[in-house]
Each structure stands twice: as structure tokens, then as C-alpha cells.
C-alpha positions in Angstrom: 0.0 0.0 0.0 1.3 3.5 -0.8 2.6 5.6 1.9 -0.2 8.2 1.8 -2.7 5.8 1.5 -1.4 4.5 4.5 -1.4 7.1 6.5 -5.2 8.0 5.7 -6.3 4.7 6.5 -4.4 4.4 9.7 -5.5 7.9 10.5 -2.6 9.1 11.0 -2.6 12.5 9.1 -6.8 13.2 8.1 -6.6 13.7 4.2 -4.4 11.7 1.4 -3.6 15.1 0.1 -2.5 16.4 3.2 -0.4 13.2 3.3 0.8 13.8 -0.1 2.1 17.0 0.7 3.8 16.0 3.7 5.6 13.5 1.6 6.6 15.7 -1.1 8.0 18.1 1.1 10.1 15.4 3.2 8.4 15.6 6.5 7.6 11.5 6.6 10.4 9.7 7.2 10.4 5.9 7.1 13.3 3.4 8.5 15.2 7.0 8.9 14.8 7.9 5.6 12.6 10.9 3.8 10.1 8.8 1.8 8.2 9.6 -0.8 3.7 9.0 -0.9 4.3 6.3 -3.5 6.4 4.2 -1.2 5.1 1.1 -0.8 4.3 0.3 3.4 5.5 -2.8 4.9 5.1 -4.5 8.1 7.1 -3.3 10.7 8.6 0.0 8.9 9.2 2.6 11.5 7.2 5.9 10.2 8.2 9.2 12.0 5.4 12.3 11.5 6.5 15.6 12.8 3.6 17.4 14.6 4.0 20.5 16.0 6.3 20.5 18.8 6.9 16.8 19.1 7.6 14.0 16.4 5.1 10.6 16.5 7.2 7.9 15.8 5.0 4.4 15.0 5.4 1.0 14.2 3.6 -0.3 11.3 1.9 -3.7 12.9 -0.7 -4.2 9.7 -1.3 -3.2 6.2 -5.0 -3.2 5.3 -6.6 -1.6 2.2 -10.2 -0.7 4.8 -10.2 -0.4 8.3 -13.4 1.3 10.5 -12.6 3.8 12.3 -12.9 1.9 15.8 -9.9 -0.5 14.2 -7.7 2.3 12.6 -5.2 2.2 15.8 -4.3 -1.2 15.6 -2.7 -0.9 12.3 0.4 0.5 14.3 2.0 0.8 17.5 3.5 3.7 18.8 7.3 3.9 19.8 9.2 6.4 21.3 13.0 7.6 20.1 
């Protein structure tokens, strides 16, 4: 699944075009590394999102193409670093 994909599903940023930008701008990083929206999400990549003051740093546990919104948490696990 592509990165912004991913990170809409997952709600982890609100809109894919939100997550697009953040992508194309290098603000996602991915196993320490700027990604780019069309990389493809694996389990157990290490995604880190900078918001605001603070940087969320997650675990990718799952990779589904629908999850409801009760079940969008447990596509990842948090992590600090």
C-alpha cells in the first residue's frame, strides 16, 4: 500500500492530500529515511510524523486496504525515540 494511503487509512494525518504533501516536502520519514507517498508500506517500517512541537514515531503492525474507524489504531503501535 502507498505511503499516503497509508497514512489516511491508519489515521494518522486526516486527508491523502494532506499526506501527499507532507511527503513531497520530506516531512515523513520511514526506517530514517525521507520517503516519498508512492512508497510502498510494509510491516514493521518505522514511520516518523512531525507534529508540532513533538515527532510521533509508530510502528507499522498491519497493512490493510479498509479499516473502520474503531480499528484504525491497531494498524500501528507507537514507539518512542
Amino acid at each position: 500500500m502507498r505511503l499516503d494511503k497509508f497514512l489516511k487509512v491508519s489515521r494518522l494525518i486526516k486527508r491523502r492530500t494532506v499526506a501527499n504533501e507532507a511527503c513531497d516536502n520530506a516531512r515523513i520519514m520511514v526506517n530514517g529515511r525521507a520517503a516519498k507517498a508512492s512508497y510502498d508500506v510494509k510491516v514493521g517500517d518505522k514511520i516518523s510524523i512531525p507534529l508540532g512541537q513533538r515527532t510521533l514515531c509508530v510502528e507499522v503492525l498491519c497493512v490493510q486496504d479498509n479499516v473502520r474507524k474503531d480499528d484504525a489504531a491497531l494498524l500501528y503501535r507507537e514507539i518512542s525515540e
